[in-house]
N, C-alpha and C positions, 0 to 999 in steps of 0.2 A: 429208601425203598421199603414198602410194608412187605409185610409177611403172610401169607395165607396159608393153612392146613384145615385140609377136612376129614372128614373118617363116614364109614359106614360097613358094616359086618358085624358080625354074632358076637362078638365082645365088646364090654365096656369102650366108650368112646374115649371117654376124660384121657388117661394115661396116653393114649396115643397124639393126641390132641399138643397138649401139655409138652410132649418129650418132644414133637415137629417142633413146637415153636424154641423150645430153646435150640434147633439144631440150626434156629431162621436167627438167631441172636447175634451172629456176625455181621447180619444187612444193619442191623441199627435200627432203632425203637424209641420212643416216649411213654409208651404205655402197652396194654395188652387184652385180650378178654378172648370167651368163650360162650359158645350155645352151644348146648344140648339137646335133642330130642327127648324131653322123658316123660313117658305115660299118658302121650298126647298133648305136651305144652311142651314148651320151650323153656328153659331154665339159662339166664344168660349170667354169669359172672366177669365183670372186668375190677382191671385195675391202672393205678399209675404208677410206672416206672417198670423195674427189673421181670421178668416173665417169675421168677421167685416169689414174687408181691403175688401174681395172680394164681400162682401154686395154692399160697396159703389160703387163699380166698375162696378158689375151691374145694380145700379140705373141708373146708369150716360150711362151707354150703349143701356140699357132699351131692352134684348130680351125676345122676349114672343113666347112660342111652347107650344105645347100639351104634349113634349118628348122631354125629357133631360136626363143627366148625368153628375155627379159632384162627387171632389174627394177633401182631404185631405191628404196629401203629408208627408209620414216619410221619407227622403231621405236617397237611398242606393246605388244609382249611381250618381252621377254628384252632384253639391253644393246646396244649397236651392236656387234659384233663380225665378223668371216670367220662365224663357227660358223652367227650367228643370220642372217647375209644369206640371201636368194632367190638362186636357185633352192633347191627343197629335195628331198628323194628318197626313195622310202620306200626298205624293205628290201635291196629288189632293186637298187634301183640303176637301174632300166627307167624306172621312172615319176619325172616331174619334174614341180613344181610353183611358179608366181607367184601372187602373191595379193594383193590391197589389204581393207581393212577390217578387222572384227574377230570373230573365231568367239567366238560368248559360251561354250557351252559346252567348248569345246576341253577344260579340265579334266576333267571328266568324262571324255569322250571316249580322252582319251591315259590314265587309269586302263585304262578297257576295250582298250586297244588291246597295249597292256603288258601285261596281264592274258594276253590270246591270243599273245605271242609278239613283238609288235613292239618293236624298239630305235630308240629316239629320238637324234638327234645334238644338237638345238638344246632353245632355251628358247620357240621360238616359238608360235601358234598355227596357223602356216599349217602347219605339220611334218605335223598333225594329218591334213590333206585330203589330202597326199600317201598316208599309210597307210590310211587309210578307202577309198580307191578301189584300193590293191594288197587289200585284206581283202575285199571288194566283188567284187573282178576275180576271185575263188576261185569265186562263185556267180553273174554273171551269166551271163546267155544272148545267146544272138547266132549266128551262122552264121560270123561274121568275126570276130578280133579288134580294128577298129573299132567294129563293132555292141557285142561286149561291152563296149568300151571306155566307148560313149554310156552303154549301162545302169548299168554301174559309176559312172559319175559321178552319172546321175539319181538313184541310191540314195545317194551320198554328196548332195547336195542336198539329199534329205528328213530326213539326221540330223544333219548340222551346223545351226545357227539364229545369227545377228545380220546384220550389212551385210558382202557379200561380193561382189570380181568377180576373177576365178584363169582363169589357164591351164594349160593339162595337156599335157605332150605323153610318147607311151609307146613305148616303143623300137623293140616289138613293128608299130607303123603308124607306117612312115616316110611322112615327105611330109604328114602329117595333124596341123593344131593344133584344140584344142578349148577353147571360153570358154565361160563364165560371168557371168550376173549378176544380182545381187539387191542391192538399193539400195545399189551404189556400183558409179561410173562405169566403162563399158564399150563401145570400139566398134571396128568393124572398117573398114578401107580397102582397098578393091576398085579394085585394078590391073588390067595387062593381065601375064599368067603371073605373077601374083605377087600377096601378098594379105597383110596386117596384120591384126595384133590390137594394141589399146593401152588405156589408159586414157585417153590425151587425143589430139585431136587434133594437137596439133603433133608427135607424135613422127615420122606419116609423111606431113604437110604437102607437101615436098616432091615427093614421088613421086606424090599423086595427090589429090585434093579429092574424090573419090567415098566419101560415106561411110554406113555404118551405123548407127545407132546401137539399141545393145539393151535391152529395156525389162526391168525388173524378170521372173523364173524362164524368161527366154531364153537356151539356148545359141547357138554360133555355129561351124560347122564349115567349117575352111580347108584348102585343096588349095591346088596351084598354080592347078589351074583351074577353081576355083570359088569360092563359100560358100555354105552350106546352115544356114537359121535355123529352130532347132524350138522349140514353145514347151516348157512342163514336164510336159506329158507327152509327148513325144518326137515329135508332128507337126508336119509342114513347115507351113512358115507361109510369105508370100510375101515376097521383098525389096522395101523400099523405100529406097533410097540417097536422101539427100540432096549436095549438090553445096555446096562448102566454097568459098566469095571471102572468105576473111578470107588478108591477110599471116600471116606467122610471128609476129611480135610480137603481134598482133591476137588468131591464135591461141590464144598463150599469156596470153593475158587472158581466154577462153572468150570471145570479143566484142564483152568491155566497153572500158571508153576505159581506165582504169587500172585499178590489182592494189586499190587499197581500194575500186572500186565494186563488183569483183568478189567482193573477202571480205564488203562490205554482207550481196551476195545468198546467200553463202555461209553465213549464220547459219542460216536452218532444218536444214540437214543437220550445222552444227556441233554445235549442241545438241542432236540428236536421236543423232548419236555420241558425245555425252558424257555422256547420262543413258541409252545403252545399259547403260555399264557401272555407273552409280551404284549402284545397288541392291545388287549382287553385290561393289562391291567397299568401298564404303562399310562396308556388313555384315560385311566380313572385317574390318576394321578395328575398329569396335566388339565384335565376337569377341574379336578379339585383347588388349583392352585393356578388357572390361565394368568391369571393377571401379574400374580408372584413371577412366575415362569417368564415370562415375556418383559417382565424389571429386570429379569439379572445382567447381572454384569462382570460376574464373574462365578467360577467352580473350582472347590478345593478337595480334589480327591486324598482321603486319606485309609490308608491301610499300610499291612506288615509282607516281609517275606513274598512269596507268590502272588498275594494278593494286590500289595506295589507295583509289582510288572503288570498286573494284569492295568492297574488306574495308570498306569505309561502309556500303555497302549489307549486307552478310554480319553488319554488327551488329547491325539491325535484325531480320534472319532469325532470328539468334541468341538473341536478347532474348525476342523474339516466343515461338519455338516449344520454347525449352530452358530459358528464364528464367535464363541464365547470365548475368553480367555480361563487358561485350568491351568492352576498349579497342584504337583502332584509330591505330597510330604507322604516321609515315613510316618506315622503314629505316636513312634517313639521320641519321636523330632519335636512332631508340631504340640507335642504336650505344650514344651518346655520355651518354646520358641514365641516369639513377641509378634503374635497375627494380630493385625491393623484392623478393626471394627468398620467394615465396608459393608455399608446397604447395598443388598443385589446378591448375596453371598449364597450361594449354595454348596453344603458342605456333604458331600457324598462319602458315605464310610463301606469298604468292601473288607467282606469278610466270608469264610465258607464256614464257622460254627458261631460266630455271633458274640462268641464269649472271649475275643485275645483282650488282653486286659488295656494293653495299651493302646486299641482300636476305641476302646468304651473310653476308655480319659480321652482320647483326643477329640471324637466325637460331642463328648459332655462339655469342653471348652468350646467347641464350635455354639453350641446354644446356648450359653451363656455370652456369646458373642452376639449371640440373636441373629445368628445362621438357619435359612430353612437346612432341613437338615435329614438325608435319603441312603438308607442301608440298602445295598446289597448282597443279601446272604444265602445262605443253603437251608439253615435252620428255624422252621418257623418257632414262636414265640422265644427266644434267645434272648440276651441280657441289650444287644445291641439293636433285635427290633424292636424293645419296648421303648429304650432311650429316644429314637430317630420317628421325627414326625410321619415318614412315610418308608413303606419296605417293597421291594423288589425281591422276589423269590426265584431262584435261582431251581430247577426244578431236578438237584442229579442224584436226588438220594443220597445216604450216606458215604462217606468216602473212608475208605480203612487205611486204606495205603498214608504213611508219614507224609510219603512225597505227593503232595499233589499233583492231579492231571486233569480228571475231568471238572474238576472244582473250576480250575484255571481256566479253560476253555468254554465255559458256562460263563464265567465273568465275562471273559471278553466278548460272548455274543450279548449279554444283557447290557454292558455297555456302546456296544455297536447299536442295538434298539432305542437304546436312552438316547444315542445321539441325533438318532434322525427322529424320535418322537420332541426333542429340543427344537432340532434346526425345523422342521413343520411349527411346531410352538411360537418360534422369534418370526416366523417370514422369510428366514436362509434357504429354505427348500420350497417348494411349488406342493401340491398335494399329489400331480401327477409325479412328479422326481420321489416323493417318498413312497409312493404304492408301487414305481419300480424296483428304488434300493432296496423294499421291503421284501419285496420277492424275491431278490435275490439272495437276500439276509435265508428264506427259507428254504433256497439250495441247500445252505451251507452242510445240512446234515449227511447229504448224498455222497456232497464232497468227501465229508471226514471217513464216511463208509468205505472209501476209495482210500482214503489214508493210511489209516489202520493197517494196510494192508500189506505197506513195504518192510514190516517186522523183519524177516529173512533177507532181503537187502541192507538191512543193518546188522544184523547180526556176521553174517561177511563182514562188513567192514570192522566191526566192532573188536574181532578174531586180530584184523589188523595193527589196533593202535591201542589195545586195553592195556598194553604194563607201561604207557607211556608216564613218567611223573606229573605231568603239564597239560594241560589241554585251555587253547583259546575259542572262543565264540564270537564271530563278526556278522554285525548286520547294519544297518543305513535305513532312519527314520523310522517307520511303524514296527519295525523288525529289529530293532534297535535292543526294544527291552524283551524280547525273545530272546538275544542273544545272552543277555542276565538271565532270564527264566532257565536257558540252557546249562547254563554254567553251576548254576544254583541246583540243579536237580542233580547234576554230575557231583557236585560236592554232597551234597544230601543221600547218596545210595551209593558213591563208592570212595567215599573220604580222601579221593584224588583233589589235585589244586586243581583248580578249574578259573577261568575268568573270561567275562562276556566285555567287550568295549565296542562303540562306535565304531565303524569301522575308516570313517575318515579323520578318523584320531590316532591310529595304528604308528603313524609318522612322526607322532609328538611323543614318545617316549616307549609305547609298551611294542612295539616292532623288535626293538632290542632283544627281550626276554626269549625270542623265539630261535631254538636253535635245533639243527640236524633234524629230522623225522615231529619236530612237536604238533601233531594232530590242531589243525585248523578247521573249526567249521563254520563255513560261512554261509550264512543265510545269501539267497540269490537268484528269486526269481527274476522270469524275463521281462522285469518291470522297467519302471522311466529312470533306475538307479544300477540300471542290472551293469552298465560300462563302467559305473563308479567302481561296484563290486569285483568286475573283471581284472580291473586296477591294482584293486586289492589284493587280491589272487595272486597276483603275480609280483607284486612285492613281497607276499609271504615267503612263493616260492624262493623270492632270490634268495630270502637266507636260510631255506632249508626247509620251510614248512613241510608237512604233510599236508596236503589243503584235500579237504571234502565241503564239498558243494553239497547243499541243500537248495532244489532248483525243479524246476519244471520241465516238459520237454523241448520244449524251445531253448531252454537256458542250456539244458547238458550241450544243445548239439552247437550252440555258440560258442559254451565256454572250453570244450576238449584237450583243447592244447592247452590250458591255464589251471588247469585243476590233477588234482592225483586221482580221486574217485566222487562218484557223483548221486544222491540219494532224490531220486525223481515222485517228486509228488505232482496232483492233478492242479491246475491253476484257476484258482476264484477271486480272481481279482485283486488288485493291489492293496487294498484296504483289509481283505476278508484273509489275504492268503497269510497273515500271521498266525492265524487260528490253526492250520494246518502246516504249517512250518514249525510249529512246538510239538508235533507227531513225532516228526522226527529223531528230535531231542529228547522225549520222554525215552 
């Protein structure tokens, strides 16, 4: 997730600038830069890596304005480099632009805009907004060059489309920033002579607790001494500030207790940035490669830890919707292990930083095996997307939390997409069956919003069975390696034994281990397995389980008499509902 801080009031910009972005340096960065307003130009310094790097850069440059804007850079277009950090500029040099999120069509876009004469410096998408609003600024109207400035951007609004929130500032209106936003975060901090633009609140924390926040097609226009909020069609709308009691730390949690209850909540907007781009880039890939794709004849997912569960579940997708056959190795494993050189081979490596080491050896033996050979990761340009002929971006921003959650639940929607962008590829699906699954694929984010949401239904039970030594995890088929995922996270954040099995494996040995009150949870929607599970249940109970149900509402009001307590999530189908049954468990 990028960074954005702006400034405007009677003192120096730089230091306020500068001090935002290090408070934004917990979202995670490749690079960093800054614009200036000074003495009627623009003076931009960036750099690559630590926001320290771009300190020094600006000592050495030394600009000083009243009104700036500055960014921290997650890259999702182009590599981490000087070229592709924020700020960006169109033609002229006048107009500057920050931007967080991702312009789907930008493609497009920068054809047409090259078409007319524009020269591109970067590989980014944001490059794109910066020249749309100088092409813009040709024909809007206005009395001011402010007013044309508003218009220009309104009409850049209506022709860019995905999750977008950017700031603009033009050389031409000193003293004047202008933001943007459309579902991705944006807000402004209302000083006394002086006034903020950011993405988060901790950047100007310090300086003032009076805040904006701007809702989806609202700009936001800042002076020294004011701000004026219009909606999308350019009339004022009223302020409502709210007033910010969170510490800095607290802050930068959004004001959760820690960074993984906050990435919990963070999964509806994870997956709905990461099956923004599915469709279009998925597509490019099987473009690229129709004839390869439609050989295969077999898939080797490999990845470590979380990311293993997640290629368990991806086989099932696989299976399901392309009728491919997929073996799913640890990393660690298929180093060392003697894989058979089978034409048709596609070898898919997950990963959420791109850099585990033993993901990159395993990977590197896949193409030397002369494997095609498809990363899916969180981190663009990484060790693992440059090895891997083709990359899949996983779109959830940085992840701080050890424990992973929305990492996990990104995979499994990008591999849910891969598989019906597969089974379309082989002839397994019809065109009309995957423009339904695929719709429904873009529920899924609604659902997880629903999800989230039984935190306090856990937390009850949690009161219940937290000093227990033991805790089991049971699930059946796609819910299988959730039931691992669970067990795994429980041993990862409270150094409890934990263990996830099959759950119609329970009978062949590990039923035993289960004694008086041992906290059972069993995955158990009201799916075509839910009797197996019931089964289950009630074996556990006989030797004493604690059983809690992880279920739906149909399922609680089935299973009553079989279970101790029951955590009711919303039902998305038997294939999707694993993605939301790891809610739970998180």
């Amino acid at each position: 997730m990028c960074g954005i801080i702006g400034y405007v009031g009677k003192k120096n910009s730089v230091p306020f600038i500068i001090d935002g972005l290090k408070k934004l340096e917990y979202r995670g960065y490749d690079s960093a830069g800054i614009s200036i307003l000074q003495e009627g130009k623009l003076v931009t310094v960036r750099a690559v890596g630590k926001v320290a790097e771009l300190e020094k850069a600006a000592l050495l440059a030394n600009p000083k304005g009243q009104c700036g804007i500055g960014h921290t850079r997650w890259a999702t277009h182009g590599k981490p480099c000087e070229e592709n950090s924020h700020p960006h500029t169109d033609c002229t040099g006048e107009i500057v632009v920050v931007h967080n999120g991702i312009i789907e069509n930008f493609l497009t876009l920068r054809e047409k805009l090259s078409s007319l004469g524009h020269r591109f410096k970067s590989e980014t998408d944001t490059e794109v907004i910066a020249h749309l609003i100088e092409e813009n600024l040709k024909t809007a109207c206005g009395a001011t060059p402010k007013e044309r400035l508003i218009n220009a951007v309104r009409k850049t609004n209506g022709e860019i489309s995905g999750a977008y929130a950017y700031g603009v500032l033009w050389a031409q209106v000193p003293g004047f920033l202008l933001g943007v936003k459309n579902q991705s975060p944006m807000v402004v901090g209302l000083g006394k002579d002086e006034n903020f633009l950011s993405s988060d609140v901790p950047a100007f924390l310090k300086h003032t607790n009076k805040v904006l926040f701007l809702e989806d097609g609202e700009m936001a226009e800042l002076t020294e001494t004011g701000v004026k909020l219009l909606d999308k069609n350019g009339a004022e709308k009223p302020l409502k500030p709210v007033k910010i009691n969170w510490d800095q730390k607290t802050a930068e949690k959004g004001g959760y207790e820690h960074f993984m209850l906050k990435e919990i909540y963070d999964q509806p907007q994870a997956i709905e940035d990461t099956l923004r781009t599915a469709q279009t880039d998925f597509g490019k890939l099987l473009n690229l490669n129709t004839r390869e794709l439609r050989a295969l004849q077999q898939v080797h997912i490999i990845a470590c830890g979380t990311a293993y569960h997640a290629g368990l579940v991806g086989k099932y997708y696989i299976e399901n919707f392309a009728g491919i056959p997929v073996t799913v190795d640890l990393a660690s494993e298929y180093k060392y292990r003697c894989v058979p050189r089978t034409a048709g081979t596609l070898a898919i490596a997950v990963s959420q930083s791109g850099e585990t080491a033993d993901t990159i050896g395993a990977i590197r033996k896949a193409k030397e095996l002369g494997f095609k050979t498809l990363a899916i990761c969180n981190v663009l340009a990484s060790t693992l997307t440059r090895v891997c002929d083709a990359t899949f971006y996983t779109h959830c921003g940085p992840e701080i939390s050890v424990a992973s959650t929305k990492a996990f639940t990104s995979q499994l929607t990008s591999l849910y997409a891969l598989a019906l962008f597969l089974g379309k590829a082989k002839g397994n699906i019809s065109e009309a069956s995957f423009n339904s699954l695929y719709k429904e694929l873009l529920t899924l984010s609604k659902f997880m919003a629903d999800a989230v949401k039984i935190e306090y239904d856990v937390r009850h039970i949690t009161k219940r069975v937290y000093k227990a030594p033991h805790f089991l995890f049971l699930g059946r088929n796609v819910n299988f390696p959730i039931a691992l995922e669970g067990a795994l996270k429980l041993k990862e954040v409270s150094y409890r034994s934990a263990e996830g099995f099959a759950a119609g494996e329970i009978k062949h040995g590990p039923i035993s281990i289960i004694e008086k009150g041992t906290p059972t949870i069993v995955l158990m929607p009201a799916d075509s397995l839910f009797e197996k599970m019931l089964s289950a249940c009630q074996e556990c109970r006989a030797r004493g389980a604690f059983v809690i149900a992880v279920t739906t509402q149909e399922g609680a009001r089935l299973a009553k008499d079989s279970v101790d307590k029951t955590i009711i999530l919303p039902y998305a189908g038997e294939l999707l509902q694993p993605v939301l049954n790891v809610v739970a468990l998180q």
